[in-house]
Every structure is written in C-alpha cells, then in structure tokens.
C-alpha positions in Angstrom: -10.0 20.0 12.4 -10.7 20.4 8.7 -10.1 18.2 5.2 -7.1 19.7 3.4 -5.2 19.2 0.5 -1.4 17.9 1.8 1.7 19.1 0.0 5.2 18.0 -1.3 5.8 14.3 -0.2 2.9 13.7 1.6 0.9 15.0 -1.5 2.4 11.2 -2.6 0.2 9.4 -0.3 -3.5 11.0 -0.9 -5.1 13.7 -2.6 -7.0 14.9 0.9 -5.9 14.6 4.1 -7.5 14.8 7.8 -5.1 15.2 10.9 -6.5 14.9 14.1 -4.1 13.7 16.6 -0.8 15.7 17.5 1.7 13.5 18.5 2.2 9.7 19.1 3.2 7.0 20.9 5.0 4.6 18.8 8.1 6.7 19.1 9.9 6.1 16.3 13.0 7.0 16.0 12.6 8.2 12.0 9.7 10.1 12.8 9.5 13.5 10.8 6.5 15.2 12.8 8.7 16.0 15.6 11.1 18.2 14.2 8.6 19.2 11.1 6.5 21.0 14.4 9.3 22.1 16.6 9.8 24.8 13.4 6.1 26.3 14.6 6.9 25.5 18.2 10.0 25.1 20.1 8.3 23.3 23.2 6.3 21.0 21.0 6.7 17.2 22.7 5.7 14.0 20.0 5.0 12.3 22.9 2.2 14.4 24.5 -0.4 13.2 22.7 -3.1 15.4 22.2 -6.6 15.0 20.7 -9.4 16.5 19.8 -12.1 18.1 21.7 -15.7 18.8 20.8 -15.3 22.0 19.0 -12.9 20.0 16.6 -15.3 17.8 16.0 -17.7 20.3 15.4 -15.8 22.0 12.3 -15.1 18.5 10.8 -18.5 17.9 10.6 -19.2 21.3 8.6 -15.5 19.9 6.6 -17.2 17.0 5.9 -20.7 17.9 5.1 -18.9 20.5 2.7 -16.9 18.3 0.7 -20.0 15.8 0.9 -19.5 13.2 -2.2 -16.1 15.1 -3.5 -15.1 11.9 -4.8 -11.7 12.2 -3.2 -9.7 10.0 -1.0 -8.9 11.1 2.7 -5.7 9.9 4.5 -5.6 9.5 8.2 -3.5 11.1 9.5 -0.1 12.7 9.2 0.8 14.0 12.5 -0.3 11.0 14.3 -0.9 7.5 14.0 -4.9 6.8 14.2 -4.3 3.6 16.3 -1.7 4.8 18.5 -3.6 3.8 21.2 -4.6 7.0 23.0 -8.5 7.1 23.3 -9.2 5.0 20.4 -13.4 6.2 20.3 -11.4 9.3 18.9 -10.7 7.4 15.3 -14.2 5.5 15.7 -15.8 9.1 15.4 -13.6 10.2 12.5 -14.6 7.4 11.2 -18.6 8.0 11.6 -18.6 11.6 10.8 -16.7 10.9 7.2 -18.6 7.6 6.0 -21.9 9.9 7.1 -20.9 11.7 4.3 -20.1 9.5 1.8 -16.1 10.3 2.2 -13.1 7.2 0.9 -11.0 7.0 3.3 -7.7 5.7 3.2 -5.7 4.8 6.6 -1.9 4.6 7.5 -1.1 2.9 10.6 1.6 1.3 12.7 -0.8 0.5 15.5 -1.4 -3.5 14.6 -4.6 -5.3 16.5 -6.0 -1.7 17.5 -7.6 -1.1 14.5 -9.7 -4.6 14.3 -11.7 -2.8 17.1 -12.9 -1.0 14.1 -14.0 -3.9 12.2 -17.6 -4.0 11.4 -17.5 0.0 10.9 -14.6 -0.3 8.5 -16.8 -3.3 6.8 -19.2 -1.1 5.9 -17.6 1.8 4.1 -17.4 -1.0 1.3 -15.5 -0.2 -1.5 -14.6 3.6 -0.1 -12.0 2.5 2.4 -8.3 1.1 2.5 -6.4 0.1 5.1 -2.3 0.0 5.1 0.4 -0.9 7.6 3.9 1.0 7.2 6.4 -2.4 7.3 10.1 -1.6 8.0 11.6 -4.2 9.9 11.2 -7.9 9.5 12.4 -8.6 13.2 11.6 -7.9 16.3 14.6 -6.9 17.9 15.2 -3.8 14.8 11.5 -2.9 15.0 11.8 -2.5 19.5 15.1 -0.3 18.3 13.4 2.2 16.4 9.7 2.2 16.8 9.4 0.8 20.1 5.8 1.7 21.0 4.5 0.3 17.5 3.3 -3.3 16.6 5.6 -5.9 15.9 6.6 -6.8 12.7 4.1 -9.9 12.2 1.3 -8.6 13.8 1.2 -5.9 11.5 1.2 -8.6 8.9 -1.1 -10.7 10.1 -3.8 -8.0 10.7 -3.2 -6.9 7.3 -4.1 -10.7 5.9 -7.3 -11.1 8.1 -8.4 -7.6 7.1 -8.2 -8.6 3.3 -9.9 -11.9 4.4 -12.9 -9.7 5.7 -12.7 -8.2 2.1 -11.2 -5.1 2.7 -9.0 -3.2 0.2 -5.3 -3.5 2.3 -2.1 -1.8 1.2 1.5 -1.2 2.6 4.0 1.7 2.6 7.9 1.2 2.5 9.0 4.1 3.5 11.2 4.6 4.9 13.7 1.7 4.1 16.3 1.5 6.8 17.4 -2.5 5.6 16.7 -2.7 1.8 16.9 -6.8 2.5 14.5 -6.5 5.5 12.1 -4.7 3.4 12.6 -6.8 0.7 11.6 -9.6 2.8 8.6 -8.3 4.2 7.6 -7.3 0.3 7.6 -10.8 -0.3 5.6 -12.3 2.4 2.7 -9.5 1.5 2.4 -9.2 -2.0 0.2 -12.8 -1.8 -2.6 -11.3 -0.5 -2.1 -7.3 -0.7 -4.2 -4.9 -3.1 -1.6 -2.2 -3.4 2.0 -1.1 -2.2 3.8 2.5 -2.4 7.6 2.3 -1.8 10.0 5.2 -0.9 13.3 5.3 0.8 14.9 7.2 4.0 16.1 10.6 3.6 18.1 12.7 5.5 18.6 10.7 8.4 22.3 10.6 9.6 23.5 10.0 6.5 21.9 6.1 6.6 20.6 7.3 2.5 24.2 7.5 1.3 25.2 4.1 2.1 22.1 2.2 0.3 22.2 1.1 -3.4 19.0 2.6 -4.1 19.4 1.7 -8.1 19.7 -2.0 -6.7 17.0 -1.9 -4.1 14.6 -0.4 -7.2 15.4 -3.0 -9.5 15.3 -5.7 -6.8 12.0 -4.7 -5.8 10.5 -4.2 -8.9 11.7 -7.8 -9.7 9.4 -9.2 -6.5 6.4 -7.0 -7.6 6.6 -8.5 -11.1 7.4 -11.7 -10.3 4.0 -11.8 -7.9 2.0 -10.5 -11.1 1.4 -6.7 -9.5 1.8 -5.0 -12.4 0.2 -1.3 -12.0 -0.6 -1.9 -8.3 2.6 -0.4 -6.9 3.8 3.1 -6.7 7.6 4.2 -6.7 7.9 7.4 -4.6 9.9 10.2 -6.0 12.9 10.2 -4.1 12.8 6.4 -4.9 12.9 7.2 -8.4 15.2 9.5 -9.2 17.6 6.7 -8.7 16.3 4.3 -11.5 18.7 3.2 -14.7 17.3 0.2 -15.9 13.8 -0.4 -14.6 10.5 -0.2 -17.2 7.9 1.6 -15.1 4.3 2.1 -16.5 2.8 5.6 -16.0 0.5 4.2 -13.7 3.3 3.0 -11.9 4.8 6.5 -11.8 1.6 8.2 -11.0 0.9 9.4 -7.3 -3.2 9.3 -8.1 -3.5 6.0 -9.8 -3.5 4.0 -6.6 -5.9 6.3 -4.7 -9.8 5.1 -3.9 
C-alpha cells in the first residue's frame, strides 16, 4: 500500500494517489474497476471487499514518511470508495498516518453521512484537505437503479453543504453524465456553496455516449458555472472537451493541476 503517481484519466483527478481498498459496495452499475481488474484477474469480484492488513499499513507508513512534505495532493482512492462502509477505522487510519506527515489530501466519495464520522480529524488537516461527492442523478429512483448501495442523491448534497459550513474545502465530480439535465440540475443546486467542480462525460458504456449532445451539455454547463460567478474553479475533463465549438475556456480551466490542493 504505497503513494503513486496515477495515469491516463485518472491522472485528471490528482497528481498522487493512494488505493487501499479493493472493491466496493455501492455497486454501481458504471463502475470501471470491475472489468479494469478482471484484465489481471479473471476471478476478481467488486463486491468482495477487501482491505488492508497490518503489513499494508506498515509500507504506507515508510510511503508516507518518504514523501513527507512533497507538497503534492493525494486522492483517495480509485479502486474503492473510502466510505463504502466496510470497516470505516480503515479510512480513519489513512487518514492519521498521511496528516502525520504533513500530506493534502483530496477525497472522492459516494458514501454520504459516513464520512462525517471523520469530522473533527478532517477539521484539522486545515487547509490540506478536500472533500468531493461524485453527483449523477438528481432522483432517487435513477440513483437505486444504478448505484444502489451508494447515498442518495440529497444526502450527498447535504453532507457536502454542512462540510463547507464546518469550513472545509468541498468539490464535486460529474462524471460520468448518464442525464445531461439531471446533472445539470444537481450543478445548480451546488455551485452556491461549492469551492470547486471537475466535469467529464460517460464513455464507452453501451453506446449511452453516442446519443448525448455533448457540444450542448458543455455550453449548457459552462453557462451555470458562469452564471454562479465560478470562473477558474471548474475543470472540463478531456473527453469532455474534445467536443467543444463555441465555449471560451481559460487555461486554468483546461488545466488538470490548477484545481489541485
């Protein structure tokens, strides 16, 4: 269990990255870990979730203690969500072990309320932590469909608003988009109290990609972020990108790093 440096899109999300779960409960349909690690392991099971024991723990302190002050941010995690639920002391101790060290730490999560059991300690990384929520559905019923094991919809929102209350730095990935209007929707209800947002698309999944205006969507979203003065605190994904004719982008807003802790 060792700091790395991620590649291709999830290079997109954070310059370092810590995985430490394997598997997840959430079950979301979309998910790409399932068949990204069936490639390395035909009996692999998302659903068996398994964590680490206390030798892993062991080489993430030497990780960390290493790449004491490196000044760059950490996302947890990509192989599993780090309030999914299973064992959540597990996350707690990432947690320790990294702010121990003087590490930013950025987290991705789906797992809503969980992650307020983390309050105080999350409080007091200060300015070297960030918490986001990946928002896809603005509905219950959609959200039980295809990520039936994750938070709801609102609760994700609302623990996103009562962690920026506590004056944490909170953020929120679109990606991917499965409604363009639902996402939409959701964009609007956070950007009043959100620091940051990065927004992608869906790829590659039974052909949903080929039937979304993504030009639209782009120029549609761009028009919220604008409109809610948040300039230079969004980040267009790639894929996202590629399909833009008509929208000024800044470089910052172009620039995988410039969001990053």
């Amino acid at each position: 269990m060792k700091i790395y440096t991620p590649a291709g899109r999830a290079r997109e999300y954070s310059p370092l990255a810590l995985n430490y779960y394997k598997g997840c409960t959430h079950g979301c349909k979309y998910c790409y870990v399932q068949p990204m690690l069936k490639r390395f392991n035909k009996n692999y099971d998302h659903e068996n979730v398994s964590i680490p024991n206390e030798t892993g723990f062991k080489e993430l302190e030497i990780s960390a203690k290493k790449m004491q002050n490196c000044n760059e941010q950490i996302l947890l995690s990509f192989t599993g969500d780090p309030y999914c639920g299973i064992s959540p002391d597990i996350t707690t101790r990432i947690l320790t072990i990294l702010k121990k060290y003087n590490h930013k730490v950025a987290i991705l999560t789906k797992g809503g309320k969980h992650i307020l059991n983390d309050l105080e300690l999350i409080k007091s990384f200060g300015e070297n932590i960030k918490i986001g929520a990946t928002l896809t559905f603005d509905n219950n019923k959609d959200s039980l469909e295809w990520e039936p094991g994750a938070s709801l919809p609102e609760e994700r929102i609302n623990v996103l608003e009562i962690l920026a209350n506590n004056g944490i730095k909170t953020w929120a990935s679109f990606e991917p988009v499965i409604n363009p209007e639902q996402s939409l929707n959701l964009l609007s209800k956070v950007v009043k109290f959100i620091d940051h947002v990065k927004i992608g698309k869906i790829n590659n999944y039974k052909g949903i990609d080929k039937d979304i205006d993504w030009t639209k969507f782009l120029f549609d979203t761009v028009r919220i972020l604008r409109d809610a003065k948040m300039n230079d605190r969004f980040y267009i994904k790639k894929d996202l990108l590629a399909f833009n004719k008509c929208v000024y982008l800044s470089g910052n807003e172009t620039n995988e790093d410039f969001l990053n802790l």
